[in-house]
C-alpha positions as CSV (number, residue, x, y, z in Angstrom):
1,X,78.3,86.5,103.5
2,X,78.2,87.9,106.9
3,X,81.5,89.7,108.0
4,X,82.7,87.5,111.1
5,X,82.8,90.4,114.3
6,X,85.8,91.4,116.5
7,X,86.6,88.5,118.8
8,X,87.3,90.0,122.5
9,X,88.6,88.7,125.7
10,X,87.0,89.9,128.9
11,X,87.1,89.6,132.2
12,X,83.9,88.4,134.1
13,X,82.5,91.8,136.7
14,X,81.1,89.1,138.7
15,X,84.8,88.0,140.2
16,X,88.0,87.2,139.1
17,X,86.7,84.3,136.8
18,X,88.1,84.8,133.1
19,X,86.0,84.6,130.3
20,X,87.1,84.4,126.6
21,X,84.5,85.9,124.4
22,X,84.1,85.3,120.7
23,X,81.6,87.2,119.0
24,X,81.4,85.7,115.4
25,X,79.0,85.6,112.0
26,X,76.1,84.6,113.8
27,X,76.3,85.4,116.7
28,X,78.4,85.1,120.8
29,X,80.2,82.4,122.1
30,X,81.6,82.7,125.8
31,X,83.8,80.0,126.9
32,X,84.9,79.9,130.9
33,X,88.6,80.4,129.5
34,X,91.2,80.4,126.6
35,X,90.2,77.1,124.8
36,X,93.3,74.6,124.7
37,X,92.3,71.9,122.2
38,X,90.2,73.6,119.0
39,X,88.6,71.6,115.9
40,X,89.0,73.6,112.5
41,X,85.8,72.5,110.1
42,X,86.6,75.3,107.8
43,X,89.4,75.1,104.8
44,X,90.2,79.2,104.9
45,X,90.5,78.9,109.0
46,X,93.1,75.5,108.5
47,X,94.8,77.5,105.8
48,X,95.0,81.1,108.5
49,X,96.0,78.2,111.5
50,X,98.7,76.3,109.5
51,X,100.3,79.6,107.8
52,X,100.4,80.6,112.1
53,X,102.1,77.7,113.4
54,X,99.1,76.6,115.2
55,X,98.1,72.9,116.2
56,X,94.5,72.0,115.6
57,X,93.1,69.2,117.3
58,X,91.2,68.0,114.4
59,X,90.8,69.0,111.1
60,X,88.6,68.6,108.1
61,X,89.1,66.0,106.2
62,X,88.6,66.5,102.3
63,X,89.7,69.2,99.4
64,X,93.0,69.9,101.0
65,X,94.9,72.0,99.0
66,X,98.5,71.4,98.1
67,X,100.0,73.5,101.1
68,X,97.7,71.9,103.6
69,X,98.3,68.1,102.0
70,X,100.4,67.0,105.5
71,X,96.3,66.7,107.2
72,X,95.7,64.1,105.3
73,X,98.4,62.0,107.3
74,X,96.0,59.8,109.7
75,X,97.7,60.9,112.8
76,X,95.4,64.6,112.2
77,X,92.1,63.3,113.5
78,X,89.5,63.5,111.0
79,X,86.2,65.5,111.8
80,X,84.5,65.7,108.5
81,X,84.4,67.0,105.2
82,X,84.3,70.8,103.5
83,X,80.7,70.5,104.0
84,X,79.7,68.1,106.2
85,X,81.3,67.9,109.8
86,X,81.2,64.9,111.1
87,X,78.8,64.6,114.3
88,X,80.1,61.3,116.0
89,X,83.8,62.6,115.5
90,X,83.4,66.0,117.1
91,X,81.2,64.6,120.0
92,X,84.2,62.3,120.7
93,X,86.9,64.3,120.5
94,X,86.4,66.3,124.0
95,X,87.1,69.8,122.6
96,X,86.9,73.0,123.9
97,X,85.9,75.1,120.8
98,X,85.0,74.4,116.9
99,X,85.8,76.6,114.1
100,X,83.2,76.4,111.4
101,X,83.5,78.7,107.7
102,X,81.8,79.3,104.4
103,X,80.7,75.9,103.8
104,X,79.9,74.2,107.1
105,X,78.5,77.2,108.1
106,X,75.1,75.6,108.1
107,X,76.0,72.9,110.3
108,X,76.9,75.3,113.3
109,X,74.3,74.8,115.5
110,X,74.2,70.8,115.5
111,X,78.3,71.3,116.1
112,X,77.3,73.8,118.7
113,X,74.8,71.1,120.6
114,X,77.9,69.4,120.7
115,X,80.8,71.4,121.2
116,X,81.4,75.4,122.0
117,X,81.1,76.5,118.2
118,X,81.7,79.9,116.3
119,X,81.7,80.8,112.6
120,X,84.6,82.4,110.9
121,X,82.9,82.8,107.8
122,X,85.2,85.6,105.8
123,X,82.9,88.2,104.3
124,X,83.1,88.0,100.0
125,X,82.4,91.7,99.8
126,X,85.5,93.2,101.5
127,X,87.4,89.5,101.4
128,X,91.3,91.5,102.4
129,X,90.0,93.0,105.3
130,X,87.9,90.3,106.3
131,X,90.8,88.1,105.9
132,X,92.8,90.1,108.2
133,X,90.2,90.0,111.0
134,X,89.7,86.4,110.9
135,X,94.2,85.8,110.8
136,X,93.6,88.1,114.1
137,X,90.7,86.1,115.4
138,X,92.3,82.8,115.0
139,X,95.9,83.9,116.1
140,X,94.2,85.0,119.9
141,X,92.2,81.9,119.6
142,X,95.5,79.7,119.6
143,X,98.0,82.2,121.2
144,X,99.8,83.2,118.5
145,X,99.0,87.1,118.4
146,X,102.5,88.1,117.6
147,X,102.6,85.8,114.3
148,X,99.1,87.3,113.5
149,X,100.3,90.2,113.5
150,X,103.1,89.8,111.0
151,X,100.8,88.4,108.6
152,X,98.5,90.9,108.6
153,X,101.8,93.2,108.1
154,X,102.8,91.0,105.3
155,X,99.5,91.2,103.5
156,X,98.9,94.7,103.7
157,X,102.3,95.4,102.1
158,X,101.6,92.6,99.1
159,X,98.0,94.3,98.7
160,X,98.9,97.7,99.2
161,X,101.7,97.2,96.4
162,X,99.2,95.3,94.2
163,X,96.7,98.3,94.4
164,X,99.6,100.3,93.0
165,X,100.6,98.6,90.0
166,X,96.8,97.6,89.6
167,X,96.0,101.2,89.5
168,X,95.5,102.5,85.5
169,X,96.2,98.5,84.7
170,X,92.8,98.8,82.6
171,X,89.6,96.2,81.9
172,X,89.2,92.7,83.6
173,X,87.1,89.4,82.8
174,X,87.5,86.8,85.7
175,X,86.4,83.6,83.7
176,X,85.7,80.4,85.1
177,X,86.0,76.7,83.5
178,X,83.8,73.7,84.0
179,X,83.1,70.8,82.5
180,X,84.2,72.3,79.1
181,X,82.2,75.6,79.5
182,X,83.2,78.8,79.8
183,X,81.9,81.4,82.4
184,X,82.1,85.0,84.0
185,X,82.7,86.2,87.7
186,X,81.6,89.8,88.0
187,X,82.7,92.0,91.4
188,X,80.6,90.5,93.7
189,X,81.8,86.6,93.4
190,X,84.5,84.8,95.4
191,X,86.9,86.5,93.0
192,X,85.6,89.9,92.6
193,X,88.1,91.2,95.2
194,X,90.3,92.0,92.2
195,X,87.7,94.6,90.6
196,X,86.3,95.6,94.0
197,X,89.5,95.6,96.3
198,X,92.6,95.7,93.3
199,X,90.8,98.5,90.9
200,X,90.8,96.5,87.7
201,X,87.7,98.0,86.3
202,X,85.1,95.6,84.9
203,X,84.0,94.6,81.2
204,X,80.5,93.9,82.7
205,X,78.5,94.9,85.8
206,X,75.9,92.8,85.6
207,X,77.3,89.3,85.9
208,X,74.7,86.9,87.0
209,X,77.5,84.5,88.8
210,X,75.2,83.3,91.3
211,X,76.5,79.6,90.4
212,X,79.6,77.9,90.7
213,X,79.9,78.3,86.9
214,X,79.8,81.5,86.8
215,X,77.4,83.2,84.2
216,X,77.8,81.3,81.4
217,X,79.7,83.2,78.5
218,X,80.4,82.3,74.6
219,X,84.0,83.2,73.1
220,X,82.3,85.7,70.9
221,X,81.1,87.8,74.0
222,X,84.9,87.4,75.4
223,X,86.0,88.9,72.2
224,X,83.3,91.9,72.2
225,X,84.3,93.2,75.6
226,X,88.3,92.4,74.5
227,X,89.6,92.9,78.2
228,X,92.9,93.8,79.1
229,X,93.3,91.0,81.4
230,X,91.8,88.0,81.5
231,X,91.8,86.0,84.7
232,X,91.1,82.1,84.7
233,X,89.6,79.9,86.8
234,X,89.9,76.1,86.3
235,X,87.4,74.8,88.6
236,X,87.9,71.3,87.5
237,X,91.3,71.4,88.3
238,X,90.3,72.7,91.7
239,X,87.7,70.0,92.8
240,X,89.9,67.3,91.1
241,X,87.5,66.8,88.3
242,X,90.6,67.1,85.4
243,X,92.3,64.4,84.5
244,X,95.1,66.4,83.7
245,X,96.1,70.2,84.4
246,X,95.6,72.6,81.7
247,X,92.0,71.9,80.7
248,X,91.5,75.5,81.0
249,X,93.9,76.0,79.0
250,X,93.1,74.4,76.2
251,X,89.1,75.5,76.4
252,X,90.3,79.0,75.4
253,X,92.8,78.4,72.9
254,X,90.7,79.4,70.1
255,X,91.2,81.9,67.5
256,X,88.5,84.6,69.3
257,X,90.6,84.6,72.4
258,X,93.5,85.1,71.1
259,X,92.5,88.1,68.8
260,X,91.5,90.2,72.2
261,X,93.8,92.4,73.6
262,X,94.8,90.2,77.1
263,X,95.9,87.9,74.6
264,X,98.0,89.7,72.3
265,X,99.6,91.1,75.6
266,X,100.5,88.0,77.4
267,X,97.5,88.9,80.3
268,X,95.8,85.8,80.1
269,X,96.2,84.8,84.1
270,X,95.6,80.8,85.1
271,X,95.2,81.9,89.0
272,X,95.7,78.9,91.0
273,X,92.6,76.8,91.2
274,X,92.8,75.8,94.9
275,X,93.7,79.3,96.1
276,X,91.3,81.3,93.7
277,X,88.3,78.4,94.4
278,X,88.5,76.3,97.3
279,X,90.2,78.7,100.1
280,X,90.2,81.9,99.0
281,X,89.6,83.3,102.1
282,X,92.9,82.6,103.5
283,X,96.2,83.7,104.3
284,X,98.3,81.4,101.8
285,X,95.9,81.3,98.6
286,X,95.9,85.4,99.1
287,X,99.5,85.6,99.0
288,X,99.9,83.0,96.5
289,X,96.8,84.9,94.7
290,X,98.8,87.9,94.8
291,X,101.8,86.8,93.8
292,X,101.0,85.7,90.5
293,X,99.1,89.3,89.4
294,X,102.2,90.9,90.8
295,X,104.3,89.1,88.9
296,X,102.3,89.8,85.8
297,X,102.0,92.8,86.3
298,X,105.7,93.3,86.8
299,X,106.1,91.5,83.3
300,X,104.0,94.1,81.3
């Protein structure tokens, strides 16, 4: 993914007129000032506005995670899905600017024939710093620089501390769940900020994770490589496939997990599924993604 570009505000040479300049993942948008009412499409830029205090105009509508649950009252107008914006919405809501991210980043130019339009898109290979631009970004977009600031602040300190008791913490297998089968994340997926950006090192390089099930993995291979940690993904719990919580769980109680070492150690980590899957690129699910290694960590 493309790492979304410095947003600036400039000044027009041609007068006193004010122009606020976004330059973004694909490309520059220049609106004749700061915009006022703003329509967040993407579930990382909702997660970055809400943890700010800011007041979208309209929202998407589906895959809300637990901390953004209060959109789903009626009185947040609805403008579309995760993935697909809705057209007729947008064109009738009279905004000044649309925010569009990871998944609706396809739609961006049929939102832009529509509406001024950018794409926040956070970039998966350096995901902390690229979260911090985008909390900047998004905090001069709604006037809320100060608060942006604090939270950039705030996550430095959780990742700079995590990167500390990380360091020496030994091997990692990010595993994923679906539909009853078991897969790997290597360093480039959604998740491999915690090899790439924390320093656990990795059981495996070449991790063919190209799919949302994650390179498909049996409980013998789990047991060869014997990792230190283990880090789970329950992506049915995430999309709201599981009927109940825990399926994860349950997949890998078997007698091959439990003889590797993150067993035996009490290192097998159930991240949470909306934070580690559906928004991970934004401000809460990284401090709530955080939080739960550190506490680990702390543990052992």
């Amino acid at each position: 993914m493309v790492l979304a570009f410095a947003l600036l505000v400039s000044i027009s040479s041609a007068g006193a007129r004010a122009e606020f300049v976004i330059e973004h993942a694909q490309g520059r948008t220049v609106l004749p000032k700061k915009p006022e009412k703003v329509l967040v499409l993407d579930i990382n830029t909702l997660d970055i506005a809400e943890a700010l205090g800011a007041q979208p105009a309209g929202v998407l509508g589906s895959n809300l995670p637990p901390w953004l649950k209060k959109y789903a009252d009626p009185r947040y107008a609805r403008m579309g899905t995760l993935f697909e914006p809705d057209l007729e919405a947008i064109n009738a809501a009279g905004a000044d600017l649309a925010i569009v991210g990871v998944r609706s980043r396809g739609k961006l130019k049929d939102v832009a024939a529509l509406v001024p339009a950018v794409d926040l898109s956070f970039d998966q290979d350096k995901i902390v710093e690229s979260v911090k631009a985008n909390i900047t970004k998004v905090g001069t977009i709604f006037g809320k620089e100060a608060e942006a600031a604090r939270l950039v602040a705030d996550l430095d300190a959780r990742v700079a501390k995590l990167r500390d008791s990380a360091s020496g913490a030994g091997t990692a297998l990010i595993l994923v769940v679906n539909g009853g089968k078991v897969g790997a994340y290597g360093p480039t997926s959604r998740i491999g900020w915690l090899h790439r950006e924390l320093g656990f090192k990795t059981v495996e390089s070449k991790i063919d994770d190209r799919f949302h099930g994650g390179d498909v993995v049996s409980f013998e291979y789990i047991l060869e490589k014997n990792p230190d940690w283990i880090f789970v993904i329950d992506r049915d719990a995430a999309v709201g496939a599981a009927k109940t919580g825990g399926a994860a769980a349950a997949v890998l109680d078997n007698e091959l997990v439990r003889q590797t070492s993150a067993a035996k150690l009490g290192r097998i980590v159930y991240l949470d599924p909306a934070a580690a899957y559906i928004a991970p690129g934004g401000y809460t699910a990284l401090t709530i993604l955080t939080g739960q290694i550190q506490a680990t960590l702390d543990r052992k």
